[in-house]
C-alpha positions as CSV (number, residue, x, y, z in Angstrom):
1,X,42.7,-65.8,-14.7
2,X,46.3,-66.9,-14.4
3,X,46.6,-68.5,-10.6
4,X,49.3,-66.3,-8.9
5,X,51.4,-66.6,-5.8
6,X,52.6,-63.5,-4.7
7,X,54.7,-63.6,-1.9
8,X,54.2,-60.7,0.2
9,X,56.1,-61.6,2.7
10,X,59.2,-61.2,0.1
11,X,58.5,-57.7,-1.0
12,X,57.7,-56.8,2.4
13,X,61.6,-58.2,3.3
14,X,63.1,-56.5,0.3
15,X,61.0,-52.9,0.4
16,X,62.9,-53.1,4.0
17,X,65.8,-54.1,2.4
18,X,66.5,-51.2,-0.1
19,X,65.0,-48.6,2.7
20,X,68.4,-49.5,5.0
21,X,70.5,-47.5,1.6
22,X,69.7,-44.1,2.9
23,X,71.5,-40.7,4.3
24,X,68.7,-40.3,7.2
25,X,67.8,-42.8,10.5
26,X,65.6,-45.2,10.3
27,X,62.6,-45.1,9.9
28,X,63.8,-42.3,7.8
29,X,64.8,-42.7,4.2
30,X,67.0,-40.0,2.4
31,X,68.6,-41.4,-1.3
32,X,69.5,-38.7,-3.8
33,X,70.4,-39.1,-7.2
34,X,73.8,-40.3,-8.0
35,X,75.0,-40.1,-4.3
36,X,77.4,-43.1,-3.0
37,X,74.2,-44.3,-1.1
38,X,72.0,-44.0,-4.0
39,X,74.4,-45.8,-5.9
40,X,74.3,-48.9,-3.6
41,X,70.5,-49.1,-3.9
42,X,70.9,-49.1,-8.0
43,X,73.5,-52.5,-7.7
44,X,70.5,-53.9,-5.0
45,X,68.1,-53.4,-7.7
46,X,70.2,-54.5,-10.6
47,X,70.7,-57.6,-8.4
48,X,66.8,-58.7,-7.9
49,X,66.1,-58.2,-11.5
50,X,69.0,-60.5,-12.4
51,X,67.8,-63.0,-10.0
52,X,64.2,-63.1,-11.6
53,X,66.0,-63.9,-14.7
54,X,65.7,-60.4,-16.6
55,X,68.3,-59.0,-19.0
56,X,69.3,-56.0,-17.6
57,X,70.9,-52.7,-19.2
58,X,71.0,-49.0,-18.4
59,X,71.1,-46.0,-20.2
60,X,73.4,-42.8,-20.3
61,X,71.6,-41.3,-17.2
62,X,71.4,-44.4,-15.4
63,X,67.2,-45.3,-16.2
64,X,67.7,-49.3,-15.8
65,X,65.9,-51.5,-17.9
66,X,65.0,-55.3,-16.9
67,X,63.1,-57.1,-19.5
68,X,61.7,-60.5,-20.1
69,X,62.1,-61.2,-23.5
70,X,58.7,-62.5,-25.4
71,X,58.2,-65.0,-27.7
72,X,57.4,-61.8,-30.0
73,X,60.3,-59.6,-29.3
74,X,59.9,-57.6,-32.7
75,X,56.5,-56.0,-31.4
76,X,56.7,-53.1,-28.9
77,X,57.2,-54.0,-25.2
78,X,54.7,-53.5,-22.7
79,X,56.7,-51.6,-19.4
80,X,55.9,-51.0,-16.2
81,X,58.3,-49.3,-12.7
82,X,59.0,-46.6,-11.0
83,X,61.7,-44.5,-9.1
84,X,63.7,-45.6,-5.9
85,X,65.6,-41.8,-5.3
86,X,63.4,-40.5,-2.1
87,X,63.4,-36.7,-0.6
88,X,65.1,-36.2,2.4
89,X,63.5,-37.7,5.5
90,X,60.9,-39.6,3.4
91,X,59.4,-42.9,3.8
92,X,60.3,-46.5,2.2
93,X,57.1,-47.0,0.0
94,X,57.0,-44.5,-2.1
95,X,58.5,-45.2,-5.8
96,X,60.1,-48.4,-4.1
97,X,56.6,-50.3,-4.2
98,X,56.1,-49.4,-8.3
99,X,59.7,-51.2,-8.8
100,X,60.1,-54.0,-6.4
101,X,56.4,-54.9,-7.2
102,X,57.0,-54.9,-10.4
103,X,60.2,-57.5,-10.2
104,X,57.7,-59.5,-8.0
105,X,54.9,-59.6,-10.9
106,X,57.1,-61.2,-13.2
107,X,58.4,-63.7,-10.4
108,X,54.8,-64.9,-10.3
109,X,54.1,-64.3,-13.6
110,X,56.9,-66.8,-14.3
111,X,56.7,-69.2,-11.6
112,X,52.8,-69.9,-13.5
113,X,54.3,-70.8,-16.5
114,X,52.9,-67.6,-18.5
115,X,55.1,-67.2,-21.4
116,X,54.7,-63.6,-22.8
117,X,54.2,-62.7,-26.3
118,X,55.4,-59.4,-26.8
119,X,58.4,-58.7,-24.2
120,X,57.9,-57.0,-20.3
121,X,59.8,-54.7,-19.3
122,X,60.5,-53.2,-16.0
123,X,62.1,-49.4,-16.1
124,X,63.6,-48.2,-12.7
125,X,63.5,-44.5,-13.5
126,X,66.5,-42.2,-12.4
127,X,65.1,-39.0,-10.3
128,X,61.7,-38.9,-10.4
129,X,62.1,-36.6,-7.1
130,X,63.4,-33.0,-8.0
131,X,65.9,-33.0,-4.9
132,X,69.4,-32.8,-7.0
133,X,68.7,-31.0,-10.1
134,X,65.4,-29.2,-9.3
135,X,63.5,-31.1,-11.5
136,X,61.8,-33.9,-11.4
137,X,61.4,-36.9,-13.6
138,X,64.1,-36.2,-15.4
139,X,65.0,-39.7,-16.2
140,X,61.4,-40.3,-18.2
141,X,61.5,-36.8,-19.3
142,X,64.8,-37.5,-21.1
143,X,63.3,-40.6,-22.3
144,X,59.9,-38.8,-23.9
145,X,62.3,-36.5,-25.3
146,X,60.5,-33.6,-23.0
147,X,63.7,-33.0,-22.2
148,X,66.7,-32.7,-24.8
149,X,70.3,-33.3,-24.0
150,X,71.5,-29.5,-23.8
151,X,68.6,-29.4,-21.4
152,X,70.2,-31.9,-19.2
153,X,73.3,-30.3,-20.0
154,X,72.6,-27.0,-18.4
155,X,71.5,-28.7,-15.0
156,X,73.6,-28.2,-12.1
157,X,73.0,-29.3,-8.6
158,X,73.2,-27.4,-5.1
159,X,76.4,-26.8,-5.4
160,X,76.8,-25.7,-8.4
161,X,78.1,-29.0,-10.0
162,X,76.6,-29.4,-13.9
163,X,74.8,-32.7,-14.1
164,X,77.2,-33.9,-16.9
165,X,79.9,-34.0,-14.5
166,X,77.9,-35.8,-11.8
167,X,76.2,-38.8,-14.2
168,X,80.2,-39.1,-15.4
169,X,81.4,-39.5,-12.2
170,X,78.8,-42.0,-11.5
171,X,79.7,-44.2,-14.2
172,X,77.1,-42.8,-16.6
173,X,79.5,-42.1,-19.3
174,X,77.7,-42.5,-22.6
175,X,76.0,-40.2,-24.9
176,X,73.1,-38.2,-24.1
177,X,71.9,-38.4,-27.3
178,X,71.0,-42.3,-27.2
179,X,68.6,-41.7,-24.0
180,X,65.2,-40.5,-26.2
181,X,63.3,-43.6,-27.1
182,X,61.7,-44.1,-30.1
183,X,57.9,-43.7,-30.2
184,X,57.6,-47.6,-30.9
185,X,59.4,-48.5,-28.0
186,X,56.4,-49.4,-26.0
187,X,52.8,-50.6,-26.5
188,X,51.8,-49.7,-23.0
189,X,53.3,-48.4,-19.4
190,X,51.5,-49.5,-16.2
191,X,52.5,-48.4,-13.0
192,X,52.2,-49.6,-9.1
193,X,52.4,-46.8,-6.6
194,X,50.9,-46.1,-3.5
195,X,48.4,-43.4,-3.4
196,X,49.6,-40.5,-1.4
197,X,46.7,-39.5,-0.5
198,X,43.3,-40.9,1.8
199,X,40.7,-41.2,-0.8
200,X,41.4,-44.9,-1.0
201,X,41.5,-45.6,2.6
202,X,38.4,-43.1,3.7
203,X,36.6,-45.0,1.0
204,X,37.7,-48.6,2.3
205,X,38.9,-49.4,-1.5
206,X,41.6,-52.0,-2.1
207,X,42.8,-50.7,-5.6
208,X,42.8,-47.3,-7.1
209,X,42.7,-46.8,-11.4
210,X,44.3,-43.4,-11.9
211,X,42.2,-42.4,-15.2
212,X,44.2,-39.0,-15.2
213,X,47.5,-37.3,-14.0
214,X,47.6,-33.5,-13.4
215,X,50.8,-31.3,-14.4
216,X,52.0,-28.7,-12.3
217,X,53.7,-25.4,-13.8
218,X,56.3,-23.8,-11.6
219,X,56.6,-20.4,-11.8
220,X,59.8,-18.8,-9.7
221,X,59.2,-15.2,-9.0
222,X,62.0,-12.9,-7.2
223,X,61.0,-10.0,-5.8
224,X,63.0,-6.8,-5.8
225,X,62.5,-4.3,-3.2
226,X,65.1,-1.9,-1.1
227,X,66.2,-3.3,2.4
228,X,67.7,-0.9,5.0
229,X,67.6,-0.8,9.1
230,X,63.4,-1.8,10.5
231,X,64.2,1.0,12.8
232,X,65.4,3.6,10.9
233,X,63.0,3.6,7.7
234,X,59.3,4.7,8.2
235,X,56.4,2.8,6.9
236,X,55.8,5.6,4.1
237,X,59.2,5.2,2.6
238,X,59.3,1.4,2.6
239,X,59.8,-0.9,-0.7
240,X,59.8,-4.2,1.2
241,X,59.9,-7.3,-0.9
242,X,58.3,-9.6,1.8
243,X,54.9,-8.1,2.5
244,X,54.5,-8.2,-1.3
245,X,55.3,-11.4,-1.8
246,X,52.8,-12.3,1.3
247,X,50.2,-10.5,-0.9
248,X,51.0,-12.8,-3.8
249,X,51.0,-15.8,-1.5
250,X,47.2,-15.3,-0.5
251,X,46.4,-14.8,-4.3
252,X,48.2,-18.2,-5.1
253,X,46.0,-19.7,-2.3
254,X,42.6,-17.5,-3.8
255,X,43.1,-19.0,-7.2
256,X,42.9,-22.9,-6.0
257,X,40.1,-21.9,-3.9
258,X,38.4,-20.4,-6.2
259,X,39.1,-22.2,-9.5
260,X,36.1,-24.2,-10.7
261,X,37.8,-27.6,-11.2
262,X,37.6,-29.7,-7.8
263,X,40.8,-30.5,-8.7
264,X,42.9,-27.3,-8.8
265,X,45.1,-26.9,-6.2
266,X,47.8,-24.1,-5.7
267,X,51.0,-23.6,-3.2
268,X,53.5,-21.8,-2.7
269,X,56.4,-24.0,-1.9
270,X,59.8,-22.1,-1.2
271,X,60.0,-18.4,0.1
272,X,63.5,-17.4,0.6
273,X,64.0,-14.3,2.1
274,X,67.1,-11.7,2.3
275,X,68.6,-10.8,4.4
276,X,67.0,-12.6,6.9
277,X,67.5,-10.4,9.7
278,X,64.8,-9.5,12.3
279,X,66.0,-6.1,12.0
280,X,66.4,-6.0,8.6
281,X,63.9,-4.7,5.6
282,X,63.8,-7.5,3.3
283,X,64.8,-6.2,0.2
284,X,64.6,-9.3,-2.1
285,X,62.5,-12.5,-2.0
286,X,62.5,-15.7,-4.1
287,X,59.3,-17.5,-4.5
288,X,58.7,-21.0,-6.5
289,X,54.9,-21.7,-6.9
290,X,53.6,-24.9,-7.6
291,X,49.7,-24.9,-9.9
292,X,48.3,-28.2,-11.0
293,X,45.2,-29.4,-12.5
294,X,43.9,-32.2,-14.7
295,X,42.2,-29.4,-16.8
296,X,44.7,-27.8,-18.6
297,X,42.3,-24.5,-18.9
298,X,42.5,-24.3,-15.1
299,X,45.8,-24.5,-14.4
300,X,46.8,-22.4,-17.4
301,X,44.0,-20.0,-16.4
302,X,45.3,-19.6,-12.3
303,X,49.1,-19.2,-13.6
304,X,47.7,-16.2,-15.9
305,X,45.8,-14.8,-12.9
306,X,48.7,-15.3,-10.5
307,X,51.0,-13.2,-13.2
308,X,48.2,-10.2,-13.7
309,X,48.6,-9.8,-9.8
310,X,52.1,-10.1,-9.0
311,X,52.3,-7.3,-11.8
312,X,49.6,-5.2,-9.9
313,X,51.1,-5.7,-6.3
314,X,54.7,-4.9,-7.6
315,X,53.4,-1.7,-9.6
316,X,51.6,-0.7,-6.1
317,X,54.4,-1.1,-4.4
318,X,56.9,0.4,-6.7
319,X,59.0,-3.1,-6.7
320,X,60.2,-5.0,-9.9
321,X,59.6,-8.7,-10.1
322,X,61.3,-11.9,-12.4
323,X,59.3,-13.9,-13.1
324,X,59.9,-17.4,-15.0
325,X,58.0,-20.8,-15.7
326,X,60.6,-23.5,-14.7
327,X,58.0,-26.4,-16.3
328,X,54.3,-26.4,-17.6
329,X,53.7,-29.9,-18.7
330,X,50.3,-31.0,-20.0
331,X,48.1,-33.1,-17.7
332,X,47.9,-37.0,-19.1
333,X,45.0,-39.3,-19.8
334,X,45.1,-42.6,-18.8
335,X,44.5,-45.4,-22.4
336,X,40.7,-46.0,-22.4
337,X,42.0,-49.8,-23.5
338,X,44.7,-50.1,-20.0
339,X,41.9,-48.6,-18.0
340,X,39.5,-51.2,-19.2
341,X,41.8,-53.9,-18.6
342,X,42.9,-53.2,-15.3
343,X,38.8,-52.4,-14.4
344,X,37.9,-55.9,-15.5
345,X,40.9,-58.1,-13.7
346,X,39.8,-56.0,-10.0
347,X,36.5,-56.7,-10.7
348,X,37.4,-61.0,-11.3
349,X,39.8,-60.7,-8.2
350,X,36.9,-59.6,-6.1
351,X,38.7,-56.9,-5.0
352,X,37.1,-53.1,-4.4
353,X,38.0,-50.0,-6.3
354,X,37.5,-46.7,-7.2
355,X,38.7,-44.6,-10.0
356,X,40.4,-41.4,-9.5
357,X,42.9,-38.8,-10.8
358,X,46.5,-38.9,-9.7
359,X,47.2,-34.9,-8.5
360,X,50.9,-36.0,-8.0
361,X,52.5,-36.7,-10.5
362,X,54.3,-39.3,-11.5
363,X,56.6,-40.4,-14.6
364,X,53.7,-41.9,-16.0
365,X,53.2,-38.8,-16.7
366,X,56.2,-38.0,-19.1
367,X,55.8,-42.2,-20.3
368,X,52.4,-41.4,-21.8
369,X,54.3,-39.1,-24.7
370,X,55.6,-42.8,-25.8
371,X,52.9,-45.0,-25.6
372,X,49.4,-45.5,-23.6
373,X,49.6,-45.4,-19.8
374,X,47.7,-46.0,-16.9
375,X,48.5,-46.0,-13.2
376,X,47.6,-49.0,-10.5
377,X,47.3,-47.3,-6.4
378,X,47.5,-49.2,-3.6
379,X,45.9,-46.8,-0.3
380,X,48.7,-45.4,2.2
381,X,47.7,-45.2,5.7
382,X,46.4,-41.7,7.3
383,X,47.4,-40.8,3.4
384,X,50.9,-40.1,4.3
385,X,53.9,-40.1,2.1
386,X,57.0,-38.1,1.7
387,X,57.5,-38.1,5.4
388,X,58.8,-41.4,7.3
389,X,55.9,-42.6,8.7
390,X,54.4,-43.7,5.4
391,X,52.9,-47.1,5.2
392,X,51.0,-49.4,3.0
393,X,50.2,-52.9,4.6
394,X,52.2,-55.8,3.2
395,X,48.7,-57.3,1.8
396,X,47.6,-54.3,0.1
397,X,50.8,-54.3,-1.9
398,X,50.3,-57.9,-2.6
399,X,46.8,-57.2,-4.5
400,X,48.2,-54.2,-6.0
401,X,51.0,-56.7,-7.9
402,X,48.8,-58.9,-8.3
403,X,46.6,-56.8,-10.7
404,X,49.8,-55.4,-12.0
405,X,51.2,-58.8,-13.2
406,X,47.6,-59.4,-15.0
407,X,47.1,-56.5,-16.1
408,X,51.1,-57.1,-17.5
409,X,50.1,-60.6,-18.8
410,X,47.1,-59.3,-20.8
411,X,48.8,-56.7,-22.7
412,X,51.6,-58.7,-23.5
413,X,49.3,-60.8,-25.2
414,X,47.5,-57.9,-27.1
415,X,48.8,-58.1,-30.6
């Protein structure tokens, strides 16, 4: 194997770095897509790929590309990254570490003298969180071409702004139409992230191999009752949208209990309720509901079961129900050959591992309708994330990028 340095102490100071460009107090980090703040972290990263010597570019939606060009720049590219947009009062690993680590791998990669053969190439992908728009990985999705440009198109934020007007305004100004890659683009996609979860760090593992990524579908369902005064309309006479809807809730939770894949899971996400008056009936709710699986037959099979009752409980009830599927994507496999790869460089570093699925998902995920894919975790403390006080120790980043930049080095020598 290549003989690395990885400075640790230099992501550590630039993770810290980006986290200050954020809407929320530290330790707090809020950055949403295309916002002044977000903006400013976009030039910091445009900056340290510049300084590692990488060619950089963006696209019409703002995904930036930094690559090291190979001695082979004809054959397909191996690519790795990740997002730096974060929820509202979120932490500063999450995303960040996939990105930064990346830039790092190919510091070290370089600083050894490896010379590439086909070109690396590090993607920073635009909104992988669904705060803005309401979907999430839109950047890779456009990419894949999982999502067209009329579909971006008819996106509009929180306040009713279409997304055309805000990438336009952020300097994004070019055609939709040139943002799907072509299907050759890439020979491979690896990416760093810490886990999100505590299987890594209940099993005292250094380095996770995602072998799979589950798909949610989200279903919104809007419940339509009759409101009226709490003290005026007897129980016998009510059509109240809320105690149907917490009927549907407990079936949601029902069919990840009872689903026979360990890794179903089911939630329900967002209630709103109106009016929202203690003293009011409510007469309509809006529900999004979240089912994921690795098995497609799962998932598919808990959003039919989910449907069959919110059709019973409305009919009961005498209420009338929407109901739409915002996104169903299929669930991803990890390449057999990245998996391999990455299996055999943890096992010559001397470092522990498991294997696992990835039940977030990532824009790996959307990356794996271009080319092979495979994901690298890195444990986060008490399994936190999305929530400020996630953490991943400076040193276990450090052997996460250094498997990324061999696992990078080997493919870019796979011809």
């Amino acid at each position: 194997m290549i003989e690395l340095n990885i400075n640790s102490k230099r992501i550590d100071e630039e993770l810290k770095q980006l986290a200050t460009f954020s809407d929320a107090p530290a330790p707090a980090v809020t950055r949403i897509v295309y916002t002044e703040t977000e903006l400013k972290a976009r030039d910091y990263i445009r900056s340290l790929m510049s300084e590692a010597g990488l060619t950089v570019r963006e696209d019409a939606i703002g995904n930036i590309f930094g690559c090291w060009t190979g001695e082979n720049p004809d054959l397909p590219a191996i690519s790795t990254g990740s997002h730096i947009d974060a929820i509202p009062f979120s932490g500063m690993y999450d995303g960040t570490v996939g990105v930064i680590g990346a830039i790092e791998a190919i510091r070290a990669l370089k600083s050894a003298g490896f010379e590439p053969q086909r070109s690396i190439e590090i993607i920073m992908f635009t909104a992988e969180e669904p705060t803005r728009f309401g979907i999430g990985c839109f950047g890779s999705r456009a990419m894949a071409g999982v999502l067209s440009p009329d579909d971006l198109i008819a996106l509009k934020d929180d306040d009713d702004t279409p997304f055309d007007t805000v990438r336009q305004q952020a300097g994004y100004t070019e055609s939709l139409e040139t943002v799907k890659l072509d299907e050759t683009a890439y020979h491979a996609f690896v990416e760093l992230h810490i886990e999100q979860g505590s299987r890594l760090e209940k099993a005292q593992k250094s380095i996770g191999i995602v072998t799979a990524i589950a798909a949610p579908a989200t279903l919104r369902v809007v419940i339509h009752g009759d409101g009226g005064h709490a003290g005026t309309v007897l129980m016998p006479e009510r059509r109240d949208a809320f105690t149907a809807a917490a009927e549907i809730i407990l079936e949601v939770e029902r069919a990840g209990n009872e689903s026979p894949s360990s890794d179903a899971v089911a939630t329900v996400g967002l209630c709103d309720i109106y009016p929202g008056a203690v003293n009011s009936i409510p007469s309509r709710v809006l529900m999004e509901i979240d089912i994921r699986d690795i098995d497609l037959e799962s998932r598919d099979g808990m959003v039919d079961r989910v449907k069959e009752k919110i059709t019973e409980v409305c009919e009961r009830r005498n209420l009338e129900a929407d109901v739409s599927i915002l996104n169903a994507n299929n669930p991803c496999t990890s390449g057999e050959n990245i998996v391999s790869t990455i299996e055999s460089i943890v096992q010559n570093a001397g470092y522990s591992y498991q294997k696992l699925v990835s039940r977030a998902y990532h824009d790996t995920l959307f990356m794996a309708e271009i080319c092979p894919t495979a994901m690298i975790f890195v444990p986060s403390e008490n399994g936190y994330s999305h929530r400020p006080e996630e953490f991943t120790s400076s040193e276990e980043i450090a052997r996460g990028v250094t498997v990324l930049a061999h696992t990078l080095a080997q493919l870019s020598t796979d011809t």
